[in-house]
N, C-alpha and C positions, 0 to 999 in steps of 0.2 A: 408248543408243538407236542403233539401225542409221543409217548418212547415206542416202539416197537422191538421189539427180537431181533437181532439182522438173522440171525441163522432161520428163521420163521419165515423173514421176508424173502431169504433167498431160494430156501428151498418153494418157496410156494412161485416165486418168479421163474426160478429152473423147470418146476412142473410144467408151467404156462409156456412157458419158452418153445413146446413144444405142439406143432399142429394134430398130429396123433393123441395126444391128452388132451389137448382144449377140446379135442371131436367126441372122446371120450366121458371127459365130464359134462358135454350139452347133451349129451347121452341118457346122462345118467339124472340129469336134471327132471325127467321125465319121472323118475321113480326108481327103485332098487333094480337092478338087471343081474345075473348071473354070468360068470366068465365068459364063459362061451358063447353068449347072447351078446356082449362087448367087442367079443374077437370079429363076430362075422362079417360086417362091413369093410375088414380091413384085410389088405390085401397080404396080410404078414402070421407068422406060425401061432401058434398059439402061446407057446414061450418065451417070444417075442412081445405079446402082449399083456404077457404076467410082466416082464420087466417092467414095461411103460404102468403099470398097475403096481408093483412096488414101489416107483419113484411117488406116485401119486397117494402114497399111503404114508409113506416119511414125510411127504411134505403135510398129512393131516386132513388132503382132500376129500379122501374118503376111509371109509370103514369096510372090512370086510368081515362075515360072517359064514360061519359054515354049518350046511344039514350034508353030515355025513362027509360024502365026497363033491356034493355042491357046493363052490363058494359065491356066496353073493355080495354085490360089491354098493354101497350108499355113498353116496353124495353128502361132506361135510362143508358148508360152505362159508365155517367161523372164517378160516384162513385166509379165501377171497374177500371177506366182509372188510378183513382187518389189513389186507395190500390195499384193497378200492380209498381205504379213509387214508393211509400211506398215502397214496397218489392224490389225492383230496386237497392232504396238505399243500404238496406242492404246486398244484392248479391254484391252489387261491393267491399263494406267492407271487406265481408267474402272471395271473389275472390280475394282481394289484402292480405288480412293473410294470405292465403292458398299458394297464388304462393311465398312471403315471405319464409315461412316456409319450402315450397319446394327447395328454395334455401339455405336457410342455411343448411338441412339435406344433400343438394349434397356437398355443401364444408364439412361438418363433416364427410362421408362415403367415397370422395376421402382417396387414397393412402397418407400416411404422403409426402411423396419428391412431389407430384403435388400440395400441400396446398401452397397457396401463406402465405407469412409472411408479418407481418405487419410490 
């Protein structure tokens, strides 16, 4: 199994964790946007949406840059890259107990005369 960061993992799942950032980052997926061009769909201050814009910068999601008193805000998406193969692992785990399990339950529900013996 791959090692990851937990402090990496967490903070990029606490980002997520939130629907105002996930709306945020498919946002941003589009291309670099500027603050204020981020703020607007949301029904909340603009300080409000610097916060949600700090947590998403600790956690590595993005990048900001500034012209002057513009800050523009980029989409980094190593973080997501590296939770997606995190949760990867665990799917192919639970994918391999599940099919497991589905095979024992078919030999336990076959007819006794088709059960192989040991």
């Amino acid at each position: 199994m791959v090692k990851y960061s937990s402090r990496s993992l967490n903070r990029t799942f606490a980002a997520l964790a939130d629907p105002t950032r996930r709306h945020i980052l498919a946002h941003l997926a589009s291309g670099d946007k500027c603050v204020t061009h981020l703020a607007r769909p949301h029904a909340m201050s603009l300080p409000a949406v610097s916060k949600h814009l700090r947590v998403l910068e600790k956690a590595g999601l993005l990048q900001r840059r500034r012209y002057g008193r513009v800050h523009e805000m980029q989409l980094d998406a190593k973080p997501l890259k590296q939770a997606a193969q995190w949760v990867e692992e665990y799917r192919k785990f639970w994918q391999g107990s599940l099919d497991r399990l589905a095979e024992y339950l078919e030999k336990e529900n076959r007819p006794p005369e088709k059960r192989k013996t040991r």
